[in-house]
C-alpha positions as CSV (number, residue, x, y, z in Angstrom):
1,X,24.2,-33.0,-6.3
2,X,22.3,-30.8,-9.3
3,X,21.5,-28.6,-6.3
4,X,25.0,-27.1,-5.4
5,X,25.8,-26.0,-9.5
6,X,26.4,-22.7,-9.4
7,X,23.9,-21.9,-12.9
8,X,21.0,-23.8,-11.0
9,X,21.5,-22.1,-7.9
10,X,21.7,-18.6,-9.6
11,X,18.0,-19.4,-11.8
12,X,16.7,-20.2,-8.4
13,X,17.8,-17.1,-7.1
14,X,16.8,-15.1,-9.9
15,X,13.2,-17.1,-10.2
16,X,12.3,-17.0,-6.4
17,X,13.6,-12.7,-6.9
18,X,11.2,-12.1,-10.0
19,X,8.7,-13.6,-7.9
20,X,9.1,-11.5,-5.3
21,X,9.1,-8.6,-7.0
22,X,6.3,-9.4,-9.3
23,X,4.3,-10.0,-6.0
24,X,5.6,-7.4,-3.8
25,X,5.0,-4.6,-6.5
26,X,1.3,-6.0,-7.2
27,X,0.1,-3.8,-4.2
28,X,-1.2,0.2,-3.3
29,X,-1.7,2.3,-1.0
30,X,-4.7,4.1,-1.3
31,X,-4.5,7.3,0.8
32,X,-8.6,8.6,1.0
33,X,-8.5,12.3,1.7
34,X,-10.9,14.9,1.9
35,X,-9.8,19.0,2.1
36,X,-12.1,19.5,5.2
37,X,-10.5,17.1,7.4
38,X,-7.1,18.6,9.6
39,X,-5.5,15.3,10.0
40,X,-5.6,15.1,6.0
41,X,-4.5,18.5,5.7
42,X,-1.5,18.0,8.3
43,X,-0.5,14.1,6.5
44,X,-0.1,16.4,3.1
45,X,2.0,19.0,4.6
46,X,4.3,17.0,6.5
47,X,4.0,13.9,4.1
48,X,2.2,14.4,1.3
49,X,3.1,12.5,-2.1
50,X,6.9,13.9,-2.5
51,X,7.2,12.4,0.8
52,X,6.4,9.2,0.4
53,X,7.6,8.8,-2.9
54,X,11.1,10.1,-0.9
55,X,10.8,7.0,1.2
56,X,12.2,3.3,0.0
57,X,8.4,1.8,0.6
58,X,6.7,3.9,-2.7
59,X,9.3,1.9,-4.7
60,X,7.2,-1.5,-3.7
61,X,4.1,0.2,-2.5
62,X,2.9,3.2,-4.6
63,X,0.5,5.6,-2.8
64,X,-2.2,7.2,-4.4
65,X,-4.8,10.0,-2.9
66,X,-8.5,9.9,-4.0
67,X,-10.6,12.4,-2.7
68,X,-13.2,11.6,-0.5
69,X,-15.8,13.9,-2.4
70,X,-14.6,12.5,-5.9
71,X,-14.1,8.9,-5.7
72,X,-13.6,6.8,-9.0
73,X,-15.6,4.5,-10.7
74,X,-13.6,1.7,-9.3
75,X,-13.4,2.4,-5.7
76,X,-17.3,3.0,-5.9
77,X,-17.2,-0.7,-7.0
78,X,-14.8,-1.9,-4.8
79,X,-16.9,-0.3,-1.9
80,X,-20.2,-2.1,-3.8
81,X,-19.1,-5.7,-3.8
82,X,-17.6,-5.6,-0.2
83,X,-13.6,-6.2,-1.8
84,X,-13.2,-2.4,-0.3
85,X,-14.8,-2.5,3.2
86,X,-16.8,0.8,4.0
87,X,-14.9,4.1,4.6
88,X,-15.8,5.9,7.8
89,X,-12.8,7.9,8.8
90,X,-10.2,10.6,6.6
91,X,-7.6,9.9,6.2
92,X,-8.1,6.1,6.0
93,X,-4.9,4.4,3.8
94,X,-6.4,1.1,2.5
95,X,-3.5,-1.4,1.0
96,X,-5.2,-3.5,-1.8
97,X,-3.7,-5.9,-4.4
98,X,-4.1,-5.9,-8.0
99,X,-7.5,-6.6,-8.0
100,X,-8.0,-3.9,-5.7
101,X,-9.2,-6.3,-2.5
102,X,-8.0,-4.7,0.8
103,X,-5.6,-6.5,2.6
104,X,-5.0,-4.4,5.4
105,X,-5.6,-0.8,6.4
106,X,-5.6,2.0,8.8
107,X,-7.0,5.0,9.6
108,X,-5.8,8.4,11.4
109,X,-2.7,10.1,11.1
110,X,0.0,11.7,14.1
111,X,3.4,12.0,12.6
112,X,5.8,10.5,9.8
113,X,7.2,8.0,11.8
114,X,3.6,6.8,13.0
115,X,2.4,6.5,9.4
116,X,5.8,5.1,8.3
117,X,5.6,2.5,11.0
118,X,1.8,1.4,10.1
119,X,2.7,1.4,6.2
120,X,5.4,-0.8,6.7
121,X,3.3,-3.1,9.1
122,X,0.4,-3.7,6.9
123,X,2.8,-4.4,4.2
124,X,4.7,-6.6,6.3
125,X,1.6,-8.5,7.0
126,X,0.2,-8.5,3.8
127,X,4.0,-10.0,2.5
128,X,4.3,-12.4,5.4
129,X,1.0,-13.6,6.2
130,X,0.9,-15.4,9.8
């Protein structure tokens, strides 16, 4: 069968891995922050961006931090036409495509491994929908 060549099976491979990827990398985290909350404060002392970026997940889910008291034009219009939902909590980490829609999010922070594990969750729901 054309099926069990090894050149059509490798293109497959490679296809179905640049999709993936193109798909996988089409995502951030957006980490809302403000200097007057302690949770914030602790997340960017014991995470903080070299943190993340030290952990495999930044490689396929780039973080970035917008303060709360100077958000960008886009997130303002993101919040506007409901693709953000409203922000009521720092920190709040809101995972949103390349359009910037959320697709998943959470809000609060207790330790590395907490945040690591809710990351990788929304991520994994976002990847994998049900």
């Amino acid at each position: 069968m054309w099926l069990n060549r090894p050149t059509v099976r490798t293109t497959i491979v490679v296809i179905a891995l640049l999709l993936v990827t193109t798909y996988a990398n089409a995502v951030e985290l957006i980490n809302i922050h403000s200097d007057r909350c302690g949770y914030c404060v602790k997340f960017q002392r014991e995470v903080g961006d070299s943190g993340y970026n030290a952990n495999p997940i930044s490689e396929t889910v780039p973080m970035v931090t917008v303060n709360v008291d100077n958000i960008p034009m886009w997130l303002t219009q993101a919040l506007e036409d409901g693709s953000i939902h409203q922000i009521r909590y720092t920190p709040t980490f809101i995972l949103v495509d390349e359009d910037h829609n959320e697709v998943g999010r959470f809000a609060g922070y207790h330790d590395p491994e907490w945040f690591f594990e809710k990351v990788n969750s929304i991520y994994s729901d976002y990847i994998l929908p049900q």
